[in-house]
Structures are given as structure tokens and as C-alpha cells.
C-alpha positions as CSV (number, residue, x, y, z in Angstrom):
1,X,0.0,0.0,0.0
2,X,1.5,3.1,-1.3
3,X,1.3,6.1,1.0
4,X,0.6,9.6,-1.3
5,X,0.7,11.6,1.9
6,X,4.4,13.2,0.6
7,X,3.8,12.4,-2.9
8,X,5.2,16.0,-4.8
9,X,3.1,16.7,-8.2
10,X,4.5,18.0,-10.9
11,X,3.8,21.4,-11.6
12,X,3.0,21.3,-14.5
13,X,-0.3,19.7,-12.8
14,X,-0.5,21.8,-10.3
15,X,-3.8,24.9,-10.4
16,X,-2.9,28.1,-10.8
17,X,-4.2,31.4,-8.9
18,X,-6.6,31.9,-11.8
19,X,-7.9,28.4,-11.6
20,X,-10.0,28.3,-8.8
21,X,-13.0,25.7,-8.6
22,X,-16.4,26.9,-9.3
23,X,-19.6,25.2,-8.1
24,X,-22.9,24.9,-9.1
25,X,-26.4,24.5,-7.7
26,X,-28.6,23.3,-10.0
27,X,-33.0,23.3,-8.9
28,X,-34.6,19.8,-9.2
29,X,-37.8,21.7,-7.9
30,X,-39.8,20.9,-10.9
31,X,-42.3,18.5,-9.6
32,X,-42.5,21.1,-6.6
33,X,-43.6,24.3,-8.9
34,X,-45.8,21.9,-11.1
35,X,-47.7,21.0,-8.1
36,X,-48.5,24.7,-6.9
37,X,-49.7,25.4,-10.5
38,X,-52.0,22.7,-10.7
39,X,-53.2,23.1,-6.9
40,X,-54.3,26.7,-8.1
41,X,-55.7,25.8,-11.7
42,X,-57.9,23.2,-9.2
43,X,-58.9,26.4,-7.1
44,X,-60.2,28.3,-9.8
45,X,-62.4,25.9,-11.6
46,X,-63.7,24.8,-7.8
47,X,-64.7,29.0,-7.7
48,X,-65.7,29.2,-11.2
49,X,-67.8,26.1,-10.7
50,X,-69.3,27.4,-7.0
51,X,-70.4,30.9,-9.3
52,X,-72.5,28.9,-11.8
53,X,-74.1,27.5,-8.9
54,X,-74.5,30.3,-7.0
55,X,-76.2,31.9,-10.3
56,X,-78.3,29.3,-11.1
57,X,-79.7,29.1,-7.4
58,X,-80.5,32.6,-7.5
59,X,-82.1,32.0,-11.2
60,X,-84.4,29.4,-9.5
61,X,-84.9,31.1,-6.7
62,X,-86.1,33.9,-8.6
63,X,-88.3,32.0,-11.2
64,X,-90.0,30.5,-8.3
65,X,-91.2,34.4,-6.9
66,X,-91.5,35.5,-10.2
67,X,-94.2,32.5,-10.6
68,X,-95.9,33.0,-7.2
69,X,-96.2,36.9,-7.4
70,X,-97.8,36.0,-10.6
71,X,-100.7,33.7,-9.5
72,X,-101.3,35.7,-6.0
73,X,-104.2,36.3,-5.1
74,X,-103.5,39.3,-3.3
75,X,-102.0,40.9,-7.0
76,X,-105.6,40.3,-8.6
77,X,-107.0,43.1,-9.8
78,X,-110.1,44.7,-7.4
79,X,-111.2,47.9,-9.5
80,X,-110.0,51.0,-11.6
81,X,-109.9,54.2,-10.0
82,X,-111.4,56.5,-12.8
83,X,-110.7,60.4,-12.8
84,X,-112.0,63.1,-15.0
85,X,-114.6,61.5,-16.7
86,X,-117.7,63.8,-17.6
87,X,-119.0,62.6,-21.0
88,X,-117.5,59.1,-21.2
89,X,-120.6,56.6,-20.0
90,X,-120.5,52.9,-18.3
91,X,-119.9,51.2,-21.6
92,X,-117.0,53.4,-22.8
93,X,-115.2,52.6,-19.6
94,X,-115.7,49.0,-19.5
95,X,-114.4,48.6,-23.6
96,X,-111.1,50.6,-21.9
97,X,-111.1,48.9,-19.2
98,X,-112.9,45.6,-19.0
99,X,-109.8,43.6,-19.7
100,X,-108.1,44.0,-16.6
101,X,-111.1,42.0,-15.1
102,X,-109.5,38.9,-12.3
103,X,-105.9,39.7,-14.4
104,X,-102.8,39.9,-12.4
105,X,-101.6,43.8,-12.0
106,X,-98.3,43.0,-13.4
107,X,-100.0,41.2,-16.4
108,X,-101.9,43.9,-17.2
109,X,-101.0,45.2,-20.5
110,X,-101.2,49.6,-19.7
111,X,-100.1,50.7,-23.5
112,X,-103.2,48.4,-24.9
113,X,-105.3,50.2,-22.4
114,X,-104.3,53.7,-23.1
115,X,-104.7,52.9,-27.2
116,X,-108.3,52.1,-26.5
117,X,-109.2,55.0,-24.3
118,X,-107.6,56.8,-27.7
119,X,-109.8,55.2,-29.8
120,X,-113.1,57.0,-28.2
121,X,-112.7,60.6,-29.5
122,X,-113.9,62.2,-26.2
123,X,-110.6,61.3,-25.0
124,X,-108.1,63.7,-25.7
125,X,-105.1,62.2,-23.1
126,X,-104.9,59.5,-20.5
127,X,-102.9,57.9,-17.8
128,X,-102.9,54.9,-16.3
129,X,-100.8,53.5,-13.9
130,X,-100.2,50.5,-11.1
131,X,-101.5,50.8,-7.6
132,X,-99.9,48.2,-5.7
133,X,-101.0,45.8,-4.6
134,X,-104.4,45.1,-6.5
135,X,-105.8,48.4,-7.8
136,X,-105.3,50.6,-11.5
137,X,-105.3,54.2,-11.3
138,X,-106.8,55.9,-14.6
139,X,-107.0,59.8,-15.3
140,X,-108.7,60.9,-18.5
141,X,-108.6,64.0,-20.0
142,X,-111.8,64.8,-21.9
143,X,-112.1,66.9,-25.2
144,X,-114.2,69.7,-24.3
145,X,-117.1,70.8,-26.9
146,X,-116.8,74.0,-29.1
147,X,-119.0,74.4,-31.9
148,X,-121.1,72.2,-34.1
149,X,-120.2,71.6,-37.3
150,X,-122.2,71.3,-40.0
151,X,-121.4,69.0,-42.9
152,X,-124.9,68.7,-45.2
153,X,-125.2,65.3,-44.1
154,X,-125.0,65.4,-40.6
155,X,-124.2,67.6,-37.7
156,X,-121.1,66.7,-35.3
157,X,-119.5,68.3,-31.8
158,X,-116.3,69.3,-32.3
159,X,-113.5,70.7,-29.8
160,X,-111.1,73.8,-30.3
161,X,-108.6,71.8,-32.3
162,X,-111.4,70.8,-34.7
163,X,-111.4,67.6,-34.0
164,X,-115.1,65.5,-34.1
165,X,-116.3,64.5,-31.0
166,X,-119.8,62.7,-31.5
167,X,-122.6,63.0,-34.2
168,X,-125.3,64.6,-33.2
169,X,-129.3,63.5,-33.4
170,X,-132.1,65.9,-32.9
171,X,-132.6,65.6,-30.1
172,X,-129.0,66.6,-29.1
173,X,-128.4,69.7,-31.4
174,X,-130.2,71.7,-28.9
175,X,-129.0,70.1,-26.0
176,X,-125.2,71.9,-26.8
177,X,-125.7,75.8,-27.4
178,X,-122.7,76.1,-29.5
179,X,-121.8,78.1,-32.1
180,X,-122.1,76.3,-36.0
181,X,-119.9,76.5,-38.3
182,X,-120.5,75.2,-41.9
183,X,-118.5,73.5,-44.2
184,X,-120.7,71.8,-47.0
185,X,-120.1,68.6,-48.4
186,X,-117.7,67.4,-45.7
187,X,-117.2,63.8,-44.8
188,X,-116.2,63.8,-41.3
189,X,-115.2,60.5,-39.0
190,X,-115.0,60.7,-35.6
191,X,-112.0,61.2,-34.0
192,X,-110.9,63.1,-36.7
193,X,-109.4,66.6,-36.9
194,X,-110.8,68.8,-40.1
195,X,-108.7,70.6,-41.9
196,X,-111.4,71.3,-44.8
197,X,-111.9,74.4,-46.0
198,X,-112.0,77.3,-43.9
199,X,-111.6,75.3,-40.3
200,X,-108.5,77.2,-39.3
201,X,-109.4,80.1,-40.1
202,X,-113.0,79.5,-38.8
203,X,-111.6,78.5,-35.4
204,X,-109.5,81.7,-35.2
205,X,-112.5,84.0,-35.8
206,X,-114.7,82.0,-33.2
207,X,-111.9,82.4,-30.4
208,X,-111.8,86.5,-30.9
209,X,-115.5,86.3,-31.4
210,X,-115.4,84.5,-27.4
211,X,-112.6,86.7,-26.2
212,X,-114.7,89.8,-26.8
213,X,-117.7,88.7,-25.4
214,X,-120.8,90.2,-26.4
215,X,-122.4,87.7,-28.9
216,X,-125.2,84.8,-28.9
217,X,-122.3,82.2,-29.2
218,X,-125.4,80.0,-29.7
219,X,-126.2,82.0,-32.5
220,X,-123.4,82.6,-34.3
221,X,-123.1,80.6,-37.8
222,X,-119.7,80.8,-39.6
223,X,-120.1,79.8,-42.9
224,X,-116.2,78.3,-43.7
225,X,-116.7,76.7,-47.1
226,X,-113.4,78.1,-48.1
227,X,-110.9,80.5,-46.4
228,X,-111.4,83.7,-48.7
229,X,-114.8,83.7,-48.4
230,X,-115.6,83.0,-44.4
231,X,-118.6,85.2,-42.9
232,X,-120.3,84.8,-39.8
233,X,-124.2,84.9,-39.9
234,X,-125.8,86.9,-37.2
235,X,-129.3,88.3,-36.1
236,X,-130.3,88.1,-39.8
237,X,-127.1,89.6,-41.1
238,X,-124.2,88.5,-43.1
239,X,-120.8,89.8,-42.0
240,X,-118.1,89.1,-44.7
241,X,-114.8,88.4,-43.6
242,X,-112.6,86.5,-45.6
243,X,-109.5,85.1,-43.8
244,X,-107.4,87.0,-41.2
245,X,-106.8,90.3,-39.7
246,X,-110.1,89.3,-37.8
247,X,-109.1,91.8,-34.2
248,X,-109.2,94.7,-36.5
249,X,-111.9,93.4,-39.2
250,X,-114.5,93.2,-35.7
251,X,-113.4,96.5,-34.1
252,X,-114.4,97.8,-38.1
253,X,-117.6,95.6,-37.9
254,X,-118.8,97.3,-34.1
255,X,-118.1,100.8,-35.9
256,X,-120.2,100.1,-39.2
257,X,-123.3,98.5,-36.8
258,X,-123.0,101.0,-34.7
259,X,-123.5,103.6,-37.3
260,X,-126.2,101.4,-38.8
261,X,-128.5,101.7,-35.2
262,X,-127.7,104.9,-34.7
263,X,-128.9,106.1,-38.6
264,X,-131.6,102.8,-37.9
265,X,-130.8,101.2,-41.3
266,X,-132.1,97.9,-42.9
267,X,-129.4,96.1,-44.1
268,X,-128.6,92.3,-45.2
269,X,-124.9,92.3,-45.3
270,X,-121.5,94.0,-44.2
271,X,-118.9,93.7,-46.1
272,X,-115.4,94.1,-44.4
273,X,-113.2,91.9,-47.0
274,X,-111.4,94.9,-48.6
275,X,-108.3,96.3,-47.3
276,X,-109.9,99.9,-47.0
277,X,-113.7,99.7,-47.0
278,X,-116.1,98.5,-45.7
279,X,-119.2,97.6,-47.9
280,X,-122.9,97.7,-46.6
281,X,-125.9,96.4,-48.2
282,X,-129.1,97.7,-47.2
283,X,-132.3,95.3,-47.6
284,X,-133.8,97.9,-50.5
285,X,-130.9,96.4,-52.2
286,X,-129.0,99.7,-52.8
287,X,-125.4,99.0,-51.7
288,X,-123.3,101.6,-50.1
289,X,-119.7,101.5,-50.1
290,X,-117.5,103.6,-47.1
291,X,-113.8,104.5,-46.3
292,X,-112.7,102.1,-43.1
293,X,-115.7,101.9,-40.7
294,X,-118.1,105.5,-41.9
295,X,-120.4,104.8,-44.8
296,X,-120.6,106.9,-47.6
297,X,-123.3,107.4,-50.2
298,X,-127.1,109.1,-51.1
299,X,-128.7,106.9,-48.0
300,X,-126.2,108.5,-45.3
């Protein structure tokens, strides 16, 4: 056995200063990092999979109270609280209204509701709303009569807008004292607004006519067969017209009849269509024209 404990090396084996011995680590931690990843990938499909579950719990949950709120009893309808009816009878009401008979509140379809109150042309607006828990709240705006309207082939209520109200017999023209206006060989529909003729311009003589007071509104006819040759009929007179200016066409007309009493004339017409004069007829058929509002002629 060979001792090496004083054995010399050559130097030409020996390590120099610069070569010094390095060592390494090397991680064998692989199984230990693939572990953690897949513990965590585990975790978020076990949350993922507790969400859906969660989700569709609450989606039961919630189809079950949708179902019961829908076949309470105590969400059956009990009534309709009508306001600002006037004109509108039993039978209108029930045709509005009639469908929400034993039907749940939140079944009950509102926008068919307010189409059919629409469809009765005294109705010119309505609301209609929920009461929790069992009760429908209406308010109804009605279309308030104006005139009559005369057509040749029957006689309608209209409102301010001109829109037709409800065709009148008989026995209900003299149940509304309301001025007529005229507008021959009109076909009217109910519910609809008329825009024939002269109506605009009727309309706008008939609301200075009101403003100023002083009239039989109830006998007041305004002929409105066409705009340019409106004229309002009156205590056996004819007042022509025409369209517009009608503030300062009246304040002529009071001035002209005025003169008339006062010089206690007969006459059948007024004429107030030209600009600048003002164009009376007197019933011995002599016609006497004037400058603005002061007749002029043999008969003044």
C-alpha cells in the first residue's frame, strides 16, 4: 500500500491562482412548482364552478317568486280608479277597461289600455298606472265641446282643435248651445281633426269672437266653405270676412253697426273683406260702399 501523503506533483499539474473551482447549484424543484400550478388551476375551476351554482340558485330562486307573485291572489286586480270622466258613459269605460277584469296587476298590459281609451274621441289624453297591490289608477282628460259643425249630411260636436267628437241627433243639437260652423259637403269620421276648408281660419274667428264677449255664441253661424270667403251669420245679417286680420276686421264691424242703429238702417250684409272699405248692403238692395268703418253714399 503506497502512502501519497508526501507524494510531490509536478507542476506542470499543479492549479494556478486563476484556476479556482467553481460550483454549481442546480433546482430539481420541478415536480414542486408543477404542483402549486396545478393546486391553483384546481382552485379556480372549484370558484368558477361554486359561481355557476351560486347563479343558477339565485335564477331558481327567482323564477319561483317570479311564478308566485304571478298567481297571487293578493296581486288580482279589485277595481280601476277613474278620474275626470264627464262625457265618457258605463260602456266606454268598460271597452277601456274591461280587460283587466281577475288579471294579475303586473300582467296587465297599460299601452293596450291607453290605445283604447284613444280610440273614443272624447278622450283627448290619458294615464294609467299601477296601484300596488291590486288596484289601477286611470285619469282621463276629456275633449271639451266648441262648436257644431255642420257638414250637409249630418251635424257633429267638435272641440277647439277641430277635432269631431260625437254626431249629433235631434234631439241633441239643442242640447249643446254652440256656435255652427258650416262646411258643406264634408265627410267627417269621428275622432278626426278637419282641416277642410276654412276650419283654421273659422276656429280663429270664433276664439276672438269668445274673447270679446258680447255675442249669442249660440247664434253665431260661420259659414267656412273656403278660407277667402268665411262670414259669420248673425241676427239676420251677413258679416263678410274673408280670412285673417279678424281683431281689426270686428273693431271695423262694431263701428259700421254702430253707425247702422244709430242712422236705424235695414241692411242684409257688411262687407269688411277689402283692405280699406267697408261695404254695406241695405235690404232695399241699394249698396253703399265707405272708407274704413263710416259709410258713404245718397242713403247716409
Amino acid at each position: 500500500m503506497r502512502d501519497y501523503k508526501n507524494v510531490k506533483v509536478p507542476k506542470k499539474y499543479r492549479a494556478t491562482k486563476s484556476m479556482r473551482v467553481t460550483e454549481k447549484r442546480v433546482d430539481m424543484g420541478h415536480s414542486t412548482r408543477r404542483y402549486k400550478n396545478d393546486s391553483k388551476g384546481l382552485k379556480l375551476v372549484a370558484v368558477k364552478l361554486l359561481i355557476i351554482a351560486v347563479i343558477a340558485a339565485g335564477c331558481l330562486l327567482g323564477w319561483k317568486t317570479f311564478q308566485a307573485i304571478m298567481h297571487a291572489d293578493m296581486f288580482e286586480i279589485s277595481g280601476v280608479d277613474v278620474k275626470g270622466v264627464n262625457h265618457l258613459d258605463e260602456a266606454d269605460l268598460n271597452k277601456i277597461v274591461g280587460a283587466f277584469t281577475k288579471e294579475n296587476i303586473f300582467r296587465a298590459d297599460l299601452d293596450a289600455a291607453v290605445k283604447r281609451a284613444h280610440a273614443n274621441p272624447w278622450v283627448k289624453a290619458v294615464s294609467i298606472n299601477r296601484r300596488l297591490p291590486n288596484r289601477i289608477s286611470m285619469v282621463i282628460t276629456e275633449r271639451v265641446p266648441y262648436a257644431q259643425l255642420e257638414t250637409g249630411s249630418g251635424r257633429f260636436l267638435m272641440d277647439n282643435e277641430g277635432v269631431l267628437i260625437d254626431r249629433l241627433t235631434k234631439e241633441k243639437i239643442n242640447v249643446w248651445q254652440l256656435p255652427l260652423i258650416v262646411i258643406r259637403g264634408y265627410k267627417g269620421r269621428l275622432g278626426e281633426q278637419v282641416i277642410s276648408g276654412g276650419m283654421g281660419e273659422a276656429i280663429q274667428l270664433l276664439s276672438e269672437i269668445v274673447a270679446r264677449g258680447g255675442w249669442r255664441l249660440e247664434d253665431v253661424t260661420i259659414k267656412a266653405g273656403a278660407t277667402e270667403s268665411i262670414s259669420i251669420l248673425y241676427a239676420d245679417h251677413e258679416f263678410k270676412l274673408g280670412s285673417g286680420r279678424y281683431p281689426e276686421k270686428l273693431n271695423r264691424l262694431a263701428e259700421v253697426m254702430a253707425d247702422v242703429k244709430r242712422r236705424d238702417l235695414a241692411i242684409t250684409y257688411v262687407d269688411l273683406r277689402p283692405d280699406r272699405q267697408v261695404a254695406v248692403m241695405l235690404k232695399n238692395n241699394n249698396r253703399v260702399k265707405g272708407q274704413g268703418s263710416r259709410s258713404k253714399g245718397s242713403e247716409r
